[in-house]
C-alpha positions as CSV (number, residue, x, y, z in Angstrom):
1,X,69.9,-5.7,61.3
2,X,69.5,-4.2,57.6
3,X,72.0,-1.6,56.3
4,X,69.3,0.3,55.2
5,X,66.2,1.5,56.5
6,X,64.0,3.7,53.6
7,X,60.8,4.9,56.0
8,X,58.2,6.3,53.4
9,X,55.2,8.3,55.3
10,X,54.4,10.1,51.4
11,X,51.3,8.9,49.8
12,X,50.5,8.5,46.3
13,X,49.4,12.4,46.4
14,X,52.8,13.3,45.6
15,X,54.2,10.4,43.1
16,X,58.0,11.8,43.0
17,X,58.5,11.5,46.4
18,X,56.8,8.2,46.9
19,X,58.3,6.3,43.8
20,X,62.0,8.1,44.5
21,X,61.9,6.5,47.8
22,X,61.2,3.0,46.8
23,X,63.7,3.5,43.7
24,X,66.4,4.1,46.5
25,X,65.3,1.1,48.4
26,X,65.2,-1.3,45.7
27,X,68.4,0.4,44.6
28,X,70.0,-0.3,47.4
29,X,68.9,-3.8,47.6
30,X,69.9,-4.2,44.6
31,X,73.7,-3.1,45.0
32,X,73.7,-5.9,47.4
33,X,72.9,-4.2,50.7
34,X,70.3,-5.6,53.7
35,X,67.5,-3.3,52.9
36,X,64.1,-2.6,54.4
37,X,61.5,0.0,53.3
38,X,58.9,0.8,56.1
39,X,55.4,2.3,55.0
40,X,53.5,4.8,57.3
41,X,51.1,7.3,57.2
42,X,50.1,7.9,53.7
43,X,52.7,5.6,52.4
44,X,51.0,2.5,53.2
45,X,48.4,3.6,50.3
46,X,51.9,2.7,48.3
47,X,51.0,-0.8,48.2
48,X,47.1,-0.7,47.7
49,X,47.1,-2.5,43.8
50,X,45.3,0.2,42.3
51,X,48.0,2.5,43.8
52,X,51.1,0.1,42.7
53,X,49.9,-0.7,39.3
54,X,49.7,3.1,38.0
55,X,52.2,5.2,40.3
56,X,54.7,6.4,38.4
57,X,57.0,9.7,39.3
58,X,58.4,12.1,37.0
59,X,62.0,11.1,36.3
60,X,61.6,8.8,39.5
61,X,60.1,5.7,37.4
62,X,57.1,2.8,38.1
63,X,56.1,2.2,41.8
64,X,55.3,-1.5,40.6
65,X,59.0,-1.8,38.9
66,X,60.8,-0.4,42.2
67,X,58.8,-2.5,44.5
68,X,59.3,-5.4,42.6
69,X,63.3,-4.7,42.1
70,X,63.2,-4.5,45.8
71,X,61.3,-8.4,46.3
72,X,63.4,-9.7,43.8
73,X,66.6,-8.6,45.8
74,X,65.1,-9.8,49.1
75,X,64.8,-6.4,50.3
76,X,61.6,-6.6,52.5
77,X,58.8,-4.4,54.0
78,X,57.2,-3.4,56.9
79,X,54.0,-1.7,57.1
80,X,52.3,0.3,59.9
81,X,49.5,-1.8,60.8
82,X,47.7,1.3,62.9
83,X,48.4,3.5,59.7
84,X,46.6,0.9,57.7
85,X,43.5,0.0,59.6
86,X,43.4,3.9,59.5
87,X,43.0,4.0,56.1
88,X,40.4,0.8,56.0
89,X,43.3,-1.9,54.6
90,X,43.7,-5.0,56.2
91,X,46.1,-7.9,55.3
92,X,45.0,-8.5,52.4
93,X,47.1,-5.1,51.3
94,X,50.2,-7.4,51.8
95,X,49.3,-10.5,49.0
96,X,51.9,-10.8,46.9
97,X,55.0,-8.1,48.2
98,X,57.6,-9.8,50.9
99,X,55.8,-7.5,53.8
100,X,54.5,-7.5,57.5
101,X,52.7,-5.5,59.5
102,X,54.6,-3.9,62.2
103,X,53.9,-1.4,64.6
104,X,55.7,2.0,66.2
105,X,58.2,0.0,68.6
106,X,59.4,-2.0,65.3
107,X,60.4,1.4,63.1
108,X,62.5,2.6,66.2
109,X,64.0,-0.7,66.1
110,X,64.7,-1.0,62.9
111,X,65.7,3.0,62.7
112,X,68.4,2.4,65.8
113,X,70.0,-1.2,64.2
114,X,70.5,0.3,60.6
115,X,73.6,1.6,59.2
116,X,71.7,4.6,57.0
117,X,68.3,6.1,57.5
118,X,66.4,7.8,54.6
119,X,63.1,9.1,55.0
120,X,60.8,10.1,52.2
């Protein structure tokens, strides 16, 4: 299981949030640690490409820079598939990003195998 879980239910609405979470995931990653970053809610509107390209928090840096810190260190990402039909994506919201859809039963999962859960 990953050492760290980063679940991210904040939309683009509030860009601190949002980008501060994926900067501790890829961070994380990064440092060498199993890493998975799970997008629900509002948060799945993290990876829409209009979202990723211009998302950018105050003092918390680029979304597209953390998100792809976190690829490039094999951290992956899971993304509500209800919360995304919800909001009118369908796969093509996961071209180019290491991601899956995944549903309730996989956060819980994920949540009960990790070592440290963060929620943003």
């Amino acid at each position: 299981m990953f050492a760290f879980l980063v679940h991210i239910h904040t939309g683009p609405d509030d860009p601190n949030k949002a980008t501060l979470g994926c900067l501790v995931a890829a961070t994380a990653a990064q440092a060498g640690h199993d890493t998975a970053l799970f997008l629900a809610g509002d948060g799945v509107r993290l990876l829409d490409p209009s979202v990723t390209a211009s998302l950018e928090g105050q003092g918390t840096g680029r979304l597209d820079d953390h998100l792809a810190a976190l690829a490039a260190a094999d951290g992956r990402i899971f993304v509500s598939g209800t919360s995304a039909r919800a909001r009118g994506f369908d796969d093509a919201l996961l071209a180019g990003h290491p991601a899956e859809f995944a549903m309730p039963d996989r956060l819980v999962a994920l949540a009960s195998g990790a070592a440290t859960v963060l929620c943003y």
